[in-house]
C-alpha positions as CSV (number, residue, x, y, z in Angstrom):
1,X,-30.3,-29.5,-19.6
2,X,-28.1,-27.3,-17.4
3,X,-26.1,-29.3,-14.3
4,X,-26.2,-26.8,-11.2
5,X,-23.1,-27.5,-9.2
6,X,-23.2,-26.9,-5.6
7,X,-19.6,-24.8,-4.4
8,X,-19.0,-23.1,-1.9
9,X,-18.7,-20.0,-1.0
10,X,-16.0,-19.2,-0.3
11,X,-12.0,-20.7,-1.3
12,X,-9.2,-20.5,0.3
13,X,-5.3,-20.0,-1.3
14,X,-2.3,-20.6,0.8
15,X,1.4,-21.8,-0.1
16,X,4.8,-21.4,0.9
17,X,5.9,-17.4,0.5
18,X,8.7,-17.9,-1.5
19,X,7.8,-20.5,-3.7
20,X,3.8,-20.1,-4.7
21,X,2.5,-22.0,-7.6
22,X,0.0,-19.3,-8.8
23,X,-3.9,-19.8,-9.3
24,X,-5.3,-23.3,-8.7
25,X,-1.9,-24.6,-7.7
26,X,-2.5,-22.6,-5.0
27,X,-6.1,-24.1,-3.6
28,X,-6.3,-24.9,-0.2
29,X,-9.4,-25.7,0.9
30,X,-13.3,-24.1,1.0
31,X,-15.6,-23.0,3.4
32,X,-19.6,-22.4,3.2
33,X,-19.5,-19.9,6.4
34,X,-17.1,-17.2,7.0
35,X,-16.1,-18.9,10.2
36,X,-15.1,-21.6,8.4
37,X,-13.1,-19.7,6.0
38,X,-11.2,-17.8,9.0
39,X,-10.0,-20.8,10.6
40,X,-8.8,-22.7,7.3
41,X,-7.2,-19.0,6.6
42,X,-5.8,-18.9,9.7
43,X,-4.1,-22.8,9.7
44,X,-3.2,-22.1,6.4
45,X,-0.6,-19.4,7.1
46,X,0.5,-21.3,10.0
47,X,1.6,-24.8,7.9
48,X,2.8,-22.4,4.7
49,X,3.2,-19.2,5.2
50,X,0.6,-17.4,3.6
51,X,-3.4,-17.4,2.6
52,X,-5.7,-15.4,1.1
53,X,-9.3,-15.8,0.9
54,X,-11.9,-15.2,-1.8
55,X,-15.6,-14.6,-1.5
56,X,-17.0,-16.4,-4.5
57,X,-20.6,-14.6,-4.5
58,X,-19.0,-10.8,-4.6
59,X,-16.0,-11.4,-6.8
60,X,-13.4,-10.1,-4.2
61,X,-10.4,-11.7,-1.7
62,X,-12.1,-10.7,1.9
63,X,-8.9,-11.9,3.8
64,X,-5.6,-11.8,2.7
65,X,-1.8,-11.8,5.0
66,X,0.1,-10.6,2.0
67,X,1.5,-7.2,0.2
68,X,2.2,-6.8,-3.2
69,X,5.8,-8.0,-2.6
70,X,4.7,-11.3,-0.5
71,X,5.8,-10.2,2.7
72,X,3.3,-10.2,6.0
73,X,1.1,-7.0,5.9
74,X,-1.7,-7.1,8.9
75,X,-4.7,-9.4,8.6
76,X,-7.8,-7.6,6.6
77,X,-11.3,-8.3,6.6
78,X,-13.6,-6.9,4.1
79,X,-17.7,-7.0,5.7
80,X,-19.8,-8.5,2.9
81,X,-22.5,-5.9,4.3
C-alpha cells in the first residue's frame, strides 16, 4: 500500500547572498496559496537577503530576486495560467 503525503504547493528558498547553502539547506518555508507564498518570499528577502519560489505542481521557480551571479535583479512572477 502506497502512503499519499499531503505537501504543499508551493516552497520557498531564501538565505544570506553571500553565503547560501544550496538545495534543502536553503528551505525556508511553504505555502498552499500563492498569497501565501508572496509574503513568505517577500519576509524572506528582508531577514536574508534573497528568495526564490518554486511551484511544485508545474516544475518551475514562479518568483525569484536573483541573477545568475546572486545579485538583486527585479521581482518576477510567472502566471500559472
Amino acid at each position: 500500500m502506497t502512503e499519499k503525503i499531503n505537501c504543499k504547493r508551493y516552497i520557498i528558498f531564501s538565505g544570506e547572498r553571500y553565503y547560501p547553502y544550496g538545495g534543502w539547506w536553503d528551505y525556508y518555508d511553504e505555502a498552499n496559496t500563492i498569497e501565501e507564498a508572496k509574503i513568505a518570499y517577500e519576509v524572506g528577502i528582508k531577514r536574508n537577503g534573497w528568495a526564490h519560489v518554486v511551484d511544485l505542481k508545474n516544475k518551475q521557480i514562479i518568483l525569484d530576486n536573483r541573477n545568475l551571479t546572486g545579485m538583486p535583479i527585479e521581482n518576477s512572477y510567472i502566471d500559472d495560467e
